[in-house]
DRENGUKOL-499956 format. One line per field, with one value per residue (C-alpha): z, y, x; residue number from 1; residue in one letter. Coordinates in nm, 4 decimals, padded with zeros to 6 digits. Each point is the difference from the previous one (the first is absolute). Layout:
# DRENGUKOL-499956
pz	(Z|...) .
py	(Y|...) .
px	(X|...) .
n	(NUM|...) .
res	(A|...) .
***
This chain:
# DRENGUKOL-499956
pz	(13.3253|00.2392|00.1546|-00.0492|00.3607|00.0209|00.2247|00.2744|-00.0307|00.3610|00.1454|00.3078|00.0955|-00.0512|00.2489|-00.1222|00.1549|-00.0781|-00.2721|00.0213|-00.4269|-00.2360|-00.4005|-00.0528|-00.2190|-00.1962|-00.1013|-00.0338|-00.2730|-00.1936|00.0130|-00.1087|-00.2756|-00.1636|00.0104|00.3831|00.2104|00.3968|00.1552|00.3412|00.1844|-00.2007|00.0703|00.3619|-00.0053|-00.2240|00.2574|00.2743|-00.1411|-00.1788|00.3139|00.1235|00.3318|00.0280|-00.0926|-00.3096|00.1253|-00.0449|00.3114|-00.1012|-00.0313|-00.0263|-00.2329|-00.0011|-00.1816|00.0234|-00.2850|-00.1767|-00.3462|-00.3165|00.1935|-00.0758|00.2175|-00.2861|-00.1348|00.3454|-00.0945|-00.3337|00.0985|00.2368|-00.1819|-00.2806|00.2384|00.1908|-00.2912|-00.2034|00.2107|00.2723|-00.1337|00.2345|-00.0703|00.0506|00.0434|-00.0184|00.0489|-00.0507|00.1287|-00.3433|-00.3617|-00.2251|00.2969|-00.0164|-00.3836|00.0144|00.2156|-00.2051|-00.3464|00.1560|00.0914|-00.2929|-00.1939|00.1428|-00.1421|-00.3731|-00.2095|-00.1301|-00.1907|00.2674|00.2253|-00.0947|00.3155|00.2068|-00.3028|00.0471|00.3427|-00.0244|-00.0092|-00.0212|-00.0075|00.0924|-00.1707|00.1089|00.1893|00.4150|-00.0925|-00.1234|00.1087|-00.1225|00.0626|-00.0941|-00.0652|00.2550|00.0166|-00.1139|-00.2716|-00.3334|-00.2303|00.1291|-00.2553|-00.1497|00.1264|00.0756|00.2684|-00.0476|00.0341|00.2937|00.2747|00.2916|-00.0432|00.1850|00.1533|-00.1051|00.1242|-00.0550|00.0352|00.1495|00.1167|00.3823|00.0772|00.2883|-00.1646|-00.2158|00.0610|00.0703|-00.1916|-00.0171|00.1727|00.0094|00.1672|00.0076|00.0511|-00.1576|00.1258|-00.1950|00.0458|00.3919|00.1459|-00.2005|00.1508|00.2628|00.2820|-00.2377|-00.3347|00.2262|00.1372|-00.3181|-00.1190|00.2594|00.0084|-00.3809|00.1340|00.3163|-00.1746|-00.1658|-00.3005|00.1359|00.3686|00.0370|-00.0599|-00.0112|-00.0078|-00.1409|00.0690|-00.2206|00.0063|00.1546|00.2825|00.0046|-00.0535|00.2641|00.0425|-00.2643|00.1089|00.0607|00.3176|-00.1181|-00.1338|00.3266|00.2256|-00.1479|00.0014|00.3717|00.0319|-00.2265|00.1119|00.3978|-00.1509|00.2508|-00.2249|-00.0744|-00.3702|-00.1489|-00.1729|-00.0536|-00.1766|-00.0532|-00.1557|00.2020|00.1950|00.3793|00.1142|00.1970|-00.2117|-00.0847|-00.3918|00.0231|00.1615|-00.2723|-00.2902|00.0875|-00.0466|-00.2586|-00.2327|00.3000|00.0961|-00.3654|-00.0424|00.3359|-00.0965|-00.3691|-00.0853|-00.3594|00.0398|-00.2932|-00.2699|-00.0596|00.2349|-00.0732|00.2621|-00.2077|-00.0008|00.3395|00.0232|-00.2036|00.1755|00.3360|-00.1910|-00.0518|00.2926|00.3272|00.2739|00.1424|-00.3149|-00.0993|00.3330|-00.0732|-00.3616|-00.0656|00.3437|00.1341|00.3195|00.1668|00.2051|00.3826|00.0765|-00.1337|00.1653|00.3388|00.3166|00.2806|00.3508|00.0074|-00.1672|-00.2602|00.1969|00.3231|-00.1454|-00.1297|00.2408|00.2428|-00.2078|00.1012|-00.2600|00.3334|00.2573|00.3219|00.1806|00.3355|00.1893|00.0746|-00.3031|-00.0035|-00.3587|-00.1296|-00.1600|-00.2342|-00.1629|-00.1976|00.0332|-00.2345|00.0740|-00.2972|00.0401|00.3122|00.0358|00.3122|00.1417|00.2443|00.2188|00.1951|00.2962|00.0572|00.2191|-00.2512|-00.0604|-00.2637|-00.3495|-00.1726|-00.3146|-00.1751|-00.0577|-00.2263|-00.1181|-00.1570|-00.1853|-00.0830|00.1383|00.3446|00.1579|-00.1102|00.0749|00.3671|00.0541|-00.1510|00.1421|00.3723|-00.0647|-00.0454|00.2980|00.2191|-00.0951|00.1065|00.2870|00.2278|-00.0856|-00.0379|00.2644|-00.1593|-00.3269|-00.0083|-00.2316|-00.1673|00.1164|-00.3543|-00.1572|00.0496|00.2726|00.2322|-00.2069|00.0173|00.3382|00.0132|-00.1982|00.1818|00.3214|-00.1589|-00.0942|00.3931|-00.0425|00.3408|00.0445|00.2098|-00.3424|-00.2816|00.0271|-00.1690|-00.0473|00.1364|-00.2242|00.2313|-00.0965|-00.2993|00.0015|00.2585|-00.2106|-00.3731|00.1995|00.1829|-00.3505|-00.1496|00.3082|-00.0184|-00.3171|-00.0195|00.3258|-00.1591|-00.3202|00.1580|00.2192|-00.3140|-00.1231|00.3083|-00.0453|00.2846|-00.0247|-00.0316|00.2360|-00.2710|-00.3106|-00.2946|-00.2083|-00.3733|-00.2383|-00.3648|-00.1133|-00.1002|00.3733|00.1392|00.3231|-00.2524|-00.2295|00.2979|00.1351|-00.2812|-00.0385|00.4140|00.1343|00.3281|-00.0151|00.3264|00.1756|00.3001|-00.0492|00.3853|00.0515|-00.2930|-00.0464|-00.3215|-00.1640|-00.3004|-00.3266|-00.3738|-00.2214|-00.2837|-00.1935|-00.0222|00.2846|00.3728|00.2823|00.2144|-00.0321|00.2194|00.2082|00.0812|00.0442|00.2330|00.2199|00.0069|00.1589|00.2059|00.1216|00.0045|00.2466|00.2549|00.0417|00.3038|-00.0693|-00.0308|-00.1829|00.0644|-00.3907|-00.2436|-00.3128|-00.3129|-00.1126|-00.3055) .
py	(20.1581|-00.0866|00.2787|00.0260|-00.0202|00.2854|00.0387|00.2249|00.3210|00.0445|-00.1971|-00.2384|00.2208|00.3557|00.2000|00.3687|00.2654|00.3014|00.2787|00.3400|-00.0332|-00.2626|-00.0355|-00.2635|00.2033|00.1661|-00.3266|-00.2120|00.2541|00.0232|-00.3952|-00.0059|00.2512|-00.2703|-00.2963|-00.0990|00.0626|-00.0811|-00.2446|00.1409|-00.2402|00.1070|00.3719|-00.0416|-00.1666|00.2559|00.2817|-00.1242|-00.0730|00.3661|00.1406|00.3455|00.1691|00.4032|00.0126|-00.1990|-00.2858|-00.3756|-00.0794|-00.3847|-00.0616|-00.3467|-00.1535|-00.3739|-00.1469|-00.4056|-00.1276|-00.3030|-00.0168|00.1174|00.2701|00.2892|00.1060|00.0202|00.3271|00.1609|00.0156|00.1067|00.2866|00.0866|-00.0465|00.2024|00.3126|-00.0304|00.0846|00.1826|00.2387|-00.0251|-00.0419|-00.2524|-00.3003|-00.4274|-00.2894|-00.2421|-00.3567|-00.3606|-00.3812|-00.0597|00.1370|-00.0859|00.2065|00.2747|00.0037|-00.0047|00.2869|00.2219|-00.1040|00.1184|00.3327|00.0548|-00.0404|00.3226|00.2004|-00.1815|00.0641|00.3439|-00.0290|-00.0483|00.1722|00.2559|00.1966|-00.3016|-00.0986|00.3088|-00.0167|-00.3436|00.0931|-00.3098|-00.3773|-00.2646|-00.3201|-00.2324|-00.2979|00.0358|00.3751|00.1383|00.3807|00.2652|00.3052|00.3468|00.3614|00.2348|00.2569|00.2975|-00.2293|00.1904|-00.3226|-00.1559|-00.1639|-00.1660|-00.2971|00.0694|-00.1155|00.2992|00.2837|00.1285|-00.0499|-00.1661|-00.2288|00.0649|-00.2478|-00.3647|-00.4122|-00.2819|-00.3617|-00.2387|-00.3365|-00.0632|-00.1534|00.0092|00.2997|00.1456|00.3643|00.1012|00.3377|00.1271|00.2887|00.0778|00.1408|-00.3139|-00.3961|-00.2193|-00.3490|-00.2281|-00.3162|00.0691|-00.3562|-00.0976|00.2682|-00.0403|00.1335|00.0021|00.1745|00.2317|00.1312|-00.0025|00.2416|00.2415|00.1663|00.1195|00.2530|00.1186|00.3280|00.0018|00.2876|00.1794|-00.0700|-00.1759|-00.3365|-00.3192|-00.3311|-00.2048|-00.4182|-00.1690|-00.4002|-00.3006|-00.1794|-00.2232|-00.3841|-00.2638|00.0081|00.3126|00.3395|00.2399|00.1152|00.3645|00.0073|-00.2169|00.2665|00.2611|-00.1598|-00.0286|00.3739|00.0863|-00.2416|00.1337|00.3294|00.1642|00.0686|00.4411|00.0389|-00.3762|00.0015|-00.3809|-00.1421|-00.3462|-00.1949|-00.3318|-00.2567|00.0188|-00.2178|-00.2299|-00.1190|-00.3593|-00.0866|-00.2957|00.2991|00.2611|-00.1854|-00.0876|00.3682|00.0475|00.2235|00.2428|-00.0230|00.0233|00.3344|00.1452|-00.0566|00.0622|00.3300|00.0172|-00.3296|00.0300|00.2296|-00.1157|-00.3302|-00.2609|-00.2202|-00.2793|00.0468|-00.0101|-00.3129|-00.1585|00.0465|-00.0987|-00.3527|-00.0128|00.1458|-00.1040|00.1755|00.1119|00.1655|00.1163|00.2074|00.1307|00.0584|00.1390|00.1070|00.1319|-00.1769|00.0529|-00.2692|-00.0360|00.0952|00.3267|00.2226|-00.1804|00.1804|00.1183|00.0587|00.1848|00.3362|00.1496|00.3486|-00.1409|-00.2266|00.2917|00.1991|-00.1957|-00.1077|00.0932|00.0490|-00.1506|-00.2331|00.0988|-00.1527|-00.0796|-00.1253|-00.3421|-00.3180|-00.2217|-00.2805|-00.0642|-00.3740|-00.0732|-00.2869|-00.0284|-00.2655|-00.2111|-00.0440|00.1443|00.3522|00.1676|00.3349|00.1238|00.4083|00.1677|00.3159|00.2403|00.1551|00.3348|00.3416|00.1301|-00.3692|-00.3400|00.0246|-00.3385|-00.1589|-00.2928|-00.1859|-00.2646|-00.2121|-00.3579|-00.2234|-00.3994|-00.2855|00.2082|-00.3001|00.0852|00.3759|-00.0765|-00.1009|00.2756|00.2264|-00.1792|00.0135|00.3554|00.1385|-00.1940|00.1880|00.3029|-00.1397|00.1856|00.3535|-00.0664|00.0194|-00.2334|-00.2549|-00.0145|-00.2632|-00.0362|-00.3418|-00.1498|-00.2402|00.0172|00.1663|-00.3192|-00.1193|00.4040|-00.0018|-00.3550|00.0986|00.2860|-00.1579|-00.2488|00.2445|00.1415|00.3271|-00.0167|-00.0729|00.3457|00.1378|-00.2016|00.0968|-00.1962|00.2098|-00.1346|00.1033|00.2580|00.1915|-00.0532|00.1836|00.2736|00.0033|00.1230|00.2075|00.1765|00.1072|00.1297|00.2151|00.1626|00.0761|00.1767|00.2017|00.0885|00.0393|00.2228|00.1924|00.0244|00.2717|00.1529|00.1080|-00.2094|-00.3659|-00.3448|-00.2707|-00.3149|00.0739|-00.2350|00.0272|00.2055|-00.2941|-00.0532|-00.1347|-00.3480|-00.0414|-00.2678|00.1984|00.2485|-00.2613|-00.1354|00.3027|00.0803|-00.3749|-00.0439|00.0650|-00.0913|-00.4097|00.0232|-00.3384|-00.0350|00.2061|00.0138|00.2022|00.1228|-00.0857|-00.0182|-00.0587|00.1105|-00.1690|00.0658|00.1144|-00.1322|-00.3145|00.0412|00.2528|-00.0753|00.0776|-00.1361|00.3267|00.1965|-00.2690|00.0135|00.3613|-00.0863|-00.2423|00.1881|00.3369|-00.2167|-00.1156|00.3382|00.1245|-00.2843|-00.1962|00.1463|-00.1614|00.2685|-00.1498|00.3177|-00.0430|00.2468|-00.1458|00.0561|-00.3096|00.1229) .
px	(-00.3328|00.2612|00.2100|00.3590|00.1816|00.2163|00.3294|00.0076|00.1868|00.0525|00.3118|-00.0147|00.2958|00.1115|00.2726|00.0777|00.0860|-00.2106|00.0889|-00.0607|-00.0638|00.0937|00.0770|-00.2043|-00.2469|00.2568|00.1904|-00.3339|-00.1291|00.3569|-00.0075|-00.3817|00.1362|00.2407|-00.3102|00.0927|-00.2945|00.0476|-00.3006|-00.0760|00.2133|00.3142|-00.1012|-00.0295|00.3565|00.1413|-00.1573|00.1911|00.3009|00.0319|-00.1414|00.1710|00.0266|-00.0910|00.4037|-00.0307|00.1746|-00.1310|-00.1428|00.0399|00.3801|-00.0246|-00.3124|-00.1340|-00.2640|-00.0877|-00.2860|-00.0287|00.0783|-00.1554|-00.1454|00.1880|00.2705|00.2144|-00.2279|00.0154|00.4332|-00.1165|-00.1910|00.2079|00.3435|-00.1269|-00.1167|00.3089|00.2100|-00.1736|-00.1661|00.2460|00.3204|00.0861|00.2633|-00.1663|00.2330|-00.2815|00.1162|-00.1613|00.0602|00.0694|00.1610|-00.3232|-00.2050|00.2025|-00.0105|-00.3267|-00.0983|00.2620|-00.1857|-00.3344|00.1697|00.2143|-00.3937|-00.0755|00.3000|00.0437|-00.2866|00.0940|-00.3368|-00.2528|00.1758|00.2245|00.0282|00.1003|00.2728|00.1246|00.1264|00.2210|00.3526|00.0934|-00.1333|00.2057|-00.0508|00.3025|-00.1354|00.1130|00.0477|-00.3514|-00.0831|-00.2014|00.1553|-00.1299|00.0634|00.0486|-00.2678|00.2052|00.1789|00.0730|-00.0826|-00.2945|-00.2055|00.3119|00.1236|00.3501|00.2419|00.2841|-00.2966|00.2387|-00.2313|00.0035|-00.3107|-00.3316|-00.2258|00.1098|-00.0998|00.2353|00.0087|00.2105|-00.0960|00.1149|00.3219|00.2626|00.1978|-00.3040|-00.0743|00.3754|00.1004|-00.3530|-00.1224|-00.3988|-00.3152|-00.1834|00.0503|-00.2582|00.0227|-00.2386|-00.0189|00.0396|-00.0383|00.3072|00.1903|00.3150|00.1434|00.3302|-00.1751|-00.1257|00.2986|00.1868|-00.3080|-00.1437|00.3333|-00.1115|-00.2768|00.2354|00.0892|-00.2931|00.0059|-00.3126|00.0874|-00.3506|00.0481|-00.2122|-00.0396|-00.2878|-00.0489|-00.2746|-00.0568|-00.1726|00.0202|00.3273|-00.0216|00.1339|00.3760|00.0164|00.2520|-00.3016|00.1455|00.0368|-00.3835|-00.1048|00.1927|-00.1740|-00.3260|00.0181|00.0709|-00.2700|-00.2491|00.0834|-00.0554|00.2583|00.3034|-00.1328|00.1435|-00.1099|-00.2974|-00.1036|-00.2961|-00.1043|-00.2477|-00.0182|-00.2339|00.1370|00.2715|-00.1511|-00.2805|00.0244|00.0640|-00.2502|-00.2821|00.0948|-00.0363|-00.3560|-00.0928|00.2426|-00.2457|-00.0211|00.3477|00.1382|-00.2471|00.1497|00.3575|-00.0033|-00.0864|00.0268|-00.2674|-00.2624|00.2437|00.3057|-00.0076|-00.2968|-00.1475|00.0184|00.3816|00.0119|-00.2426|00.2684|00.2577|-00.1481|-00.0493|00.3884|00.1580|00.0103|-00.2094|00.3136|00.1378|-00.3492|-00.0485|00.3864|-00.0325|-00.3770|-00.1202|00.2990|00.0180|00.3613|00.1422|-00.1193|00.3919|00.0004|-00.3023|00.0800|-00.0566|00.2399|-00.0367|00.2935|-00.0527|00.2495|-00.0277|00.0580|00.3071|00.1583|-00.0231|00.1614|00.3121|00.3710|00.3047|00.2260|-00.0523|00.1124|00.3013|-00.0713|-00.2787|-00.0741|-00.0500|-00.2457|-00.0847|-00.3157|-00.0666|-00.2837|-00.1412|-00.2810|-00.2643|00.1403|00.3818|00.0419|00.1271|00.1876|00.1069|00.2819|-00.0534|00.1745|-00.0844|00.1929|-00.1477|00.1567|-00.1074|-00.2278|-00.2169|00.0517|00.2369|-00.1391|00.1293|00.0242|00.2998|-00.0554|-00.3345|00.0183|-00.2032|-00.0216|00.1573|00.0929|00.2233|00.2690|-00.0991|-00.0956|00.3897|00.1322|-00.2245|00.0948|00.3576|-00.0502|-00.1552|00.2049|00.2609|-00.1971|-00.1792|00.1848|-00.0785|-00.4276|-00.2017|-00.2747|-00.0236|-00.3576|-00.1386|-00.3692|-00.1614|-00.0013|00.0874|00.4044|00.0125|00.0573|00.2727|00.1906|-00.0428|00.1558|00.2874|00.0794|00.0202|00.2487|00.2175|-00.0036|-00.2663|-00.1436|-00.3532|-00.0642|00.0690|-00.2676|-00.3145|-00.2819|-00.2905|-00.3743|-00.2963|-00.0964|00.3509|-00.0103|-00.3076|00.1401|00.2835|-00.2178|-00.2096|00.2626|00.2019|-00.2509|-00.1275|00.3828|00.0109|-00.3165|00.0807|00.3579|-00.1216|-00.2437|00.3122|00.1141|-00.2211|-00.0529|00.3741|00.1138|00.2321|-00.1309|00.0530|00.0128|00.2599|00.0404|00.2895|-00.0769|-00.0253|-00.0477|-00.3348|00.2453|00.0449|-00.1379|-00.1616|-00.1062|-00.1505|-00.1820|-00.1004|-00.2022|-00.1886|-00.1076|-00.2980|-00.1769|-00.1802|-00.1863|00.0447|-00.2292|-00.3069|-00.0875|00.2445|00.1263|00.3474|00.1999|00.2807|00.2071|-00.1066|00.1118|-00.3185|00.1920|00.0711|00.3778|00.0158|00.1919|-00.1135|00.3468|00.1858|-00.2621|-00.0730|00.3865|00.0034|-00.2995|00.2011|00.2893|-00.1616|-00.2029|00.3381|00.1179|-00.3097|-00.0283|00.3198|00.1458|00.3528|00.2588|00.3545|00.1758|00.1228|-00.0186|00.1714|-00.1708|-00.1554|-00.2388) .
n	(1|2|3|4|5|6|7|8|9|10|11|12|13|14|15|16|17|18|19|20|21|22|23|24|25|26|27|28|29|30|31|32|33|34|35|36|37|38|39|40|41|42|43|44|45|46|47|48|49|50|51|52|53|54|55|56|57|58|59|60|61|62|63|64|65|66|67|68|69|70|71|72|73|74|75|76|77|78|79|80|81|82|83|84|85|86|87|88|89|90|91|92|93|94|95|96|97|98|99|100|101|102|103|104|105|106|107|108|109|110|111|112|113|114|115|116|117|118|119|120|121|122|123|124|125|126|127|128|129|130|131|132|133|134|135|136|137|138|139|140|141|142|143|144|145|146|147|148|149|150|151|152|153|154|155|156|157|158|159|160|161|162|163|164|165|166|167|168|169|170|171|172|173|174|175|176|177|178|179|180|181|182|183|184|185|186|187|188|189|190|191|192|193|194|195|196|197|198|199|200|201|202|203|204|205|206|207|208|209|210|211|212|213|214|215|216|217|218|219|220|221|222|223|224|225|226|227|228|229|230|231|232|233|234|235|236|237|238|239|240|241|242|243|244|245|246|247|248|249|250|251|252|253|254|255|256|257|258|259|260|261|262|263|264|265|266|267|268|269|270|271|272|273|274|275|276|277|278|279|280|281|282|283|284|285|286|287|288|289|290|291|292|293|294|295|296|297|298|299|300|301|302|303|304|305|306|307|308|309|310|311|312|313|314|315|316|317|318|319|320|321|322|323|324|325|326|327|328|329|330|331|332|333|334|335|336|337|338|339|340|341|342|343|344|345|346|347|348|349|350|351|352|353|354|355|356|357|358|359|360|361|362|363|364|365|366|367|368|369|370|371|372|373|374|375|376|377|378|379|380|381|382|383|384|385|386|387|388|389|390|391|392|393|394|395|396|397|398|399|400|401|402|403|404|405|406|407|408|409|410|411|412|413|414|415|416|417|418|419|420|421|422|423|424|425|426|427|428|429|430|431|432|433|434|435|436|437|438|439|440|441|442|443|444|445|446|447|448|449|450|451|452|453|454|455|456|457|458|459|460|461|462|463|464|465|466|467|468|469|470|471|472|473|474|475|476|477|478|479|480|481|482|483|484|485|486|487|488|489|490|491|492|493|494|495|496|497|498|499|500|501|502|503|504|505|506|507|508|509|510|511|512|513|514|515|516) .
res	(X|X|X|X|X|X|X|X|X|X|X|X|X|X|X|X|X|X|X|X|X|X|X|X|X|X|X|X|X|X|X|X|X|X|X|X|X|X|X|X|X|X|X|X|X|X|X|X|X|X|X|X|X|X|X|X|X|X|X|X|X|X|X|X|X|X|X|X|X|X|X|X|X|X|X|X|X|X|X|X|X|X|X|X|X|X|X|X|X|X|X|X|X|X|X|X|X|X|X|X|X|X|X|X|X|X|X|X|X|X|X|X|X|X|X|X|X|X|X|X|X|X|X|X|X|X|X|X|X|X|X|X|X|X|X|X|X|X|X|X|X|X|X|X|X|X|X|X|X|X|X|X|X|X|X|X|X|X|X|X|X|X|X|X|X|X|X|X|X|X|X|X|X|X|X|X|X|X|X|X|X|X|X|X|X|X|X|X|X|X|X|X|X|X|X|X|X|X|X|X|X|X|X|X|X|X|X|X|X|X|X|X|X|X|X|X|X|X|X|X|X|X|X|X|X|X|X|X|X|X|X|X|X|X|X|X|X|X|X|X|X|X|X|X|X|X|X|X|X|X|X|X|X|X|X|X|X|X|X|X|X|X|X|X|X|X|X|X|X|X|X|X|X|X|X|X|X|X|X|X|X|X|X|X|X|X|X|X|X|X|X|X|X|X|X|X|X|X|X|X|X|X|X|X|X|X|X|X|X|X|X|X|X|X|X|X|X|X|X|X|X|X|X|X|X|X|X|X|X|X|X|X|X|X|X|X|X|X|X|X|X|X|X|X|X|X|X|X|X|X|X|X|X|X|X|X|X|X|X|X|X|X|X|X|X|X|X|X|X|X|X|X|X|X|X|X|X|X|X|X|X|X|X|X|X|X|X|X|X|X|X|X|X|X|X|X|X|X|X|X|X|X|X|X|X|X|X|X|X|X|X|X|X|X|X|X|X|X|X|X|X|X|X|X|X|X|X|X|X|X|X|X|X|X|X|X|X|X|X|X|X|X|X|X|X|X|X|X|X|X|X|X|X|X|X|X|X|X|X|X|X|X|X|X|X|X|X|X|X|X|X|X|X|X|X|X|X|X|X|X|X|X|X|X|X|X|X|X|X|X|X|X|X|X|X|X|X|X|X|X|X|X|X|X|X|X|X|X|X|X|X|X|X|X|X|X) .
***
């Protein structure tokens, strides 16, 4: 008799901070009460993300769970919707990608609180149910509430614990006020929902709030750059109040490798593998999907640009950023290329009493001819208050050079880089910012500032996506290099150049206009 392969209940993944004492028995057994038993996978999840400190605070402010479908994430939110305002009283906004999702998490909840038959006790408490479609709630009594039992919306209380649904849009959320966001659907999610809904929880009712991100791994060219964000947190495990778990193959596995093993792989990324998924489902549908979409959709395998590394370390970034730059010291430019011709990026760097200010002033991409003239006709103008335009030795960089000296920049002032500097150059940023990052904490100043960007900037994009690609292995030098598909690694080499500039150009302009 063959034996049934059963999914692993332990994720590939799982970032929580630890609690002092959690819910999670207290709302598995009233959910097991009403016919909705956790598996041990969903309890784990539902430990961590009811998880208290010795205060009773949640230690996890900020939840995320990644599965592949059909295994049920959708009864963690249950289980932990129904606890939440029942036994705590607390007020859900849960949101979905779609209308029909969102109806159809609030028809599995309403179950729970309509059968007056089965389960009196549980009828009892709604208040009020909600049926109009893009409105649906269930809302219920408050616990010292006069009428409960009766369902009655002019009772004269204030409502206790209550969920509603709303399916995401650019202005969805406004006019609600609540202890916890539920964003399902995440990798569907925006930058712009987002911020239309976290405002919703900011005067959060029980001054605790939360927020809670279930989904999959986005598809090619999808939003998913809130979910992917958070993913990188999680998966980093560095950010102290996120709690992220994930069931996944790694990153960098090939599609064509994993779907040789897929029996394994499908039992180490499927948890509820065996009960209520069968492996002949999944057989089928690695017959009609591509290997791609089959390592995305059933093992959970993120794309190679979203766990990519960094040399540069969030801590040490941080720490050295400035709110101002300063305003006099001595300007230098930065010019990178990238290997192809096909994206540039311009920096510029101050050196002042106290060490470098770097920053990046612009970054380009595609047909740069047109963006090499412009770019020219712009430092010329500026020429005269730099000490140094130094230039990576790519691709364009003949051709800037060129154009600058046509348009009368001296040639005391371009620089083209060798590889050696270039080298010097990566090595020599990232050695100041970990000393001023470290100067940082040891209360004293740092020697290499960066301005304080948003994570839309392109330095800051950069930052986050470069790592160190050793180039001669005799003697170890490297250079930057993006660990991502889409990701650029111009902006830092800029930055690079430009406080390379900055710490061996001995040309003094005497100018101190602000440039940046």
């Amino acid at each position: 008799m063959a034996i049934a392969l059963l999914g692993t209940q332990a994720p590939r993944v799982a970032n929580s901070p630890a609690y002092a004492w959690t819910a999670a028995d207290d709302a598995a057994y009233l959910a097991s009460s009403y016919g909705l038993t956790p598996d041990p996978w969903q309890y784990d999840v539902i430990a961590a993300w009811l998880g208290e400190s010795k205060n009773g605070r949640l230690v996890a402010g900020r939840c995320g769970l990644a599965v592949p479908r059909q295994n049920g994430k959708n009864g963690v939110l249950e289980i932990v919707e129904l606890y939440k305002m029942v036994a705590q009283g607390r007020k859900i906004l849960h949101t979905a990608h779609e209308v029909k999702t969102a109806r159809k998490a609030f028809l599995r909840l309403k179950s729970f609180f309509e059968n007056e038959r089965k389960w009196p006790e549980m009828a009892a408490l709604a208040k009020e149910i909600r049926l109009t479609n893009g409105q649906e709630a269930i809302v219920l009594h408050a616990v010292d509430c006069d009428v409960k039992g009766h369902r009655n919306t002019d009772c004269g209380c204030s409502g206790g614990g209550s969920v509603e649904f709303v399916a995401r849009s650019r202005g969805s959320g406004r006019g609600f006020t609540v202890d916890d966001l539920v964003c399902d659907e995440a990798q569907e999610l925006t930058d712009e929902q987002l911020e239309a809904l976290l405002p919703t929880i900011s005067a959060s009712p029980q001054g605790d709030p939360q927020q809670i991100y279930t989904g999959t791994p986005p598809v090619p060219r999808g939003p998913g750059e809130v979910f992917s964000r958070l993913r990188r947190e999680g998966v980093a495990g560095t950010a102290k109040r996120l709690s992220w778990i994930e069931w996944s193959i790694p990153d960098d596995v090939l599609p064509e490798d994993a779907i040789k093993h897929w029996r394994d792989n499908a039992a180490a990324t499927n948890p509820a593998l065996g009960k209520r998924l069968n492996l002949s489902t999944v057989e089928d549908e690695l017959g009609a999907m591509s290997p791609e979409g089959f390592c995305r959709e059933r093992l959970g395998q993120w794309p190679s640009g979203v766990a990519r590394t960094r040399a540069i370390k969030a801590a040490d970034w941080s720490a050295t950023a400035v709110t101002e730059p300063p305003t006099d010291g001595v300007r230098s430019f930065g010019v990178a290329f990238n290997v192809d011709g096909t994206r540039a990026a311009l920096a510029g760097s101050i050196k002042h009493a106290g060490g470098v200010y770097v920053e990046v002033v612009d970054a380009m991409s595609g047909d740069l001819e047109a963006g090499v003239e412009s770019l020219a006709s712009w430092l010329s103008e500026r020429w005269r208050q730099v000490a140094m335009i130094a230039i990576s030795g790519q691709s364009w960089s003949a051709a800037l050079k060129q154009a600058l000296l046509d348009r009368g920049v001296p040639d005391v002032v371009i620089h083209v880089l060798s590889g050696p500097e270039v080298f010097a150059s990566s090595s020599m940023l990232l050695d100041a910012l970990v000393e001023s990052a470290k100067a940082v904490r040891d209360g004293g100043q740092p020697t290499l500032t960066h301005p304080l960007g948003q994570e839309t900037d392109h330095l800051e994009k950069s930052v986050a996506v470069v790592d160190k690609k050793l180039r001669v292995k005799t003697s170890g030098a490297w250079a930057w290099e993006a660990t991502t598909e889409d990701g650029d690694e111009t902006p830092v080499e800029a930055i690079s150049f430009a406080h390379w500039a900055a710490r061996t150009s001995k040309r003094n302009p005497n100018r101190t206009q602000v440039l940046l």
